[in-house]
C-alpha positions in Angstrom: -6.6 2.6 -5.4 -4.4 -0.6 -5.2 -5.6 -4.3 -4.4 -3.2 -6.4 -2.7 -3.9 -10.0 -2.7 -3.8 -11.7 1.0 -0.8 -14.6 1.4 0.7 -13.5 -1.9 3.6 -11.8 -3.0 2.0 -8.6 -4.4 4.6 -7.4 -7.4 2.7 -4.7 -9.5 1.6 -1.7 -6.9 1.3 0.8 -9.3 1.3 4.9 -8.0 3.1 7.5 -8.8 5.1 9.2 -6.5 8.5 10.2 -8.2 6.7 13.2 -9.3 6.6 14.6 -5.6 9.8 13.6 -4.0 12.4 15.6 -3.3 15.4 13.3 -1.9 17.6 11.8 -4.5 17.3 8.2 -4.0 14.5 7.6 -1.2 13.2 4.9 0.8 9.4 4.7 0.6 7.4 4.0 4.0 3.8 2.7 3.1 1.5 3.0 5.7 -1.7 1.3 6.1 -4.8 2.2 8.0 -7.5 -0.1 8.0 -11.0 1.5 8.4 -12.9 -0.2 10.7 -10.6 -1.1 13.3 -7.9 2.1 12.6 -5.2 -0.4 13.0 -1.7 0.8 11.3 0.3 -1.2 9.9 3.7 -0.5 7.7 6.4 -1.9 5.3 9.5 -0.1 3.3 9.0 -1.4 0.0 11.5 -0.8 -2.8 10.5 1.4 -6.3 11.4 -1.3 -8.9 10.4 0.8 -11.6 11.8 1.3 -14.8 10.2 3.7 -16.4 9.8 6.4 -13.1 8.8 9.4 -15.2 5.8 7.7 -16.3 5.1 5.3 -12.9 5.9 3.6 -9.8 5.9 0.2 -9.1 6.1 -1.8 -6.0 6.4 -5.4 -4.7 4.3 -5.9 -1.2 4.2 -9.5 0.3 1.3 -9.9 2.3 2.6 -13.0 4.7 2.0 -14.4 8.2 5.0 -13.8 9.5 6.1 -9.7 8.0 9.8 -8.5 7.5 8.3 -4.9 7.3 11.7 -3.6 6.4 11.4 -5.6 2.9 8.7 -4.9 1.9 6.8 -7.2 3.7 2.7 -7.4 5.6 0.1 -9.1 7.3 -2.9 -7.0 6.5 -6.5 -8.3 7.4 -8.8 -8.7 4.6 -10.6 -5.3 3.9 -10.1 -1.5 3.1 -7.3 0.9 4.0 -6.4 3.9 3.7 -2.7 4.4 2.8 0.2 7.0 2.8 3.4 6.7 1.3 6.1 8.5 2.6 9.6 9.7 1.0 12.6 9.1 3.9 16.9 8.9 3.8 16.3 5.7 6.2 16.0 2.3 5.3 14.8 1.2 8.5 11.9 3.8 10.3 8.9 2.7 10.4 7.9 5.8 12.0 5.8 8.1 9.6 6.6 11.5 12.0 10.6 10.9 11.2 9.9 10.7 7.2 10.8 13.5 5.1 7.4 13.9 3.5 4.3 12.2 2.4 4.1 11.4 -1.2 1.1 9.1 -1.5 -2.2 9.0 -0.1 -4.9 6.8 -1.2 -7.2 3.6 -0.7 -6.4 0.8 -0.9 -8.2 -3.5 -0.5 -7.0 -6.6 0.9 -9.0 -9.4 -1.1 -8.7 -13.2 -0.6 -7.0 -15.1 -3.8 -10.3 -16.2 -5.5 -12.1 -13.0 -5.0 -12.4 -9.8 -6.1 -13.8 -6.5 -4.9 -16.9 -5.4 -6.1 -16.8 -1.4 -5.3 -20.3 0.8 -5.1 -20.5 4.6 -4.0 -23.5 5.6 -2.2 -22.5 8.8 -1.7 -19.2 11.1 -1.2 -19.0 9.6 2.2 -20.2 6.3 2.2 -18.8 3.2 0.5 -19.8 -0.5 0.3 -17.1 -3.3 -0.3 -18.4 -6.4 -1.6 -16.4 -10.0 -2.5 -17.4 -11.9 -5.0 -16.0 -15.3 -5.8 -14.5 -16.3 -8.9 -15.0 -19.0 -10.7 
């Protein structure tokens, strides 16, 4: 699961996705679904990674105004589910023209101050809860 924090410049998205990709040198197409409206919403976001055979690591700016092509979102506060994708291009946003899915996960959109408080009812129900900081 990853947490990106809403109107901030998100620099440790942490996966790992090397291990499945098969292009030398991709472009990675994150896709975001969000749950309960099944809104999509995308960004290419660069693998700034250093140490690839052990991790992945992304930058995603969540701001008001995207540049989805670097990197950048406006995602509403609240859970996703997410795919990243492996493609040659550094400008689809189209998942059906990628090369092939790498990633899929969950994935939060908390307000700075917060932070989500995750329960499992059961294997098909979840409750989200934010808690303020102090």
């Amino acid at each position: 699961m990853i947490n990106i924090t809403k109107n901030t410049i998100n620099d440790k998205v942490i996966v790992t996705v090397t291990e499945k990709v098969t292009l030398v040198n991709p472009f990675f197409l994150f896709q975001f679904k969000k749950e309960e409206t099944n809104d999509f919403y995308y960004c290419i976001a660069a693998n700034t990674s250093t140490e690839k055979q052990r991790y992945d690591k992304f930058t995603i700016e969540d701001k008001a105004n995207p540049n989805p092509l670097v990197g950048e979102v406006n995602l509403p506060i609240g859970t996703y589910q997410y795919w990243i994708y492996e493609q040659s291009s550094s400008t689809n946003l189209d998942p059906t023209l990628t090369t092939s899915e790498v990633e899929q996960s969950l994935a939060t959109v908390i307000k700075i101050g917060t932070s989500p408080i995750i329960t499992y009812e059961s294997a098909n129900t979840k409750n989200i809860s934010y808690i303020p900081t102090p």
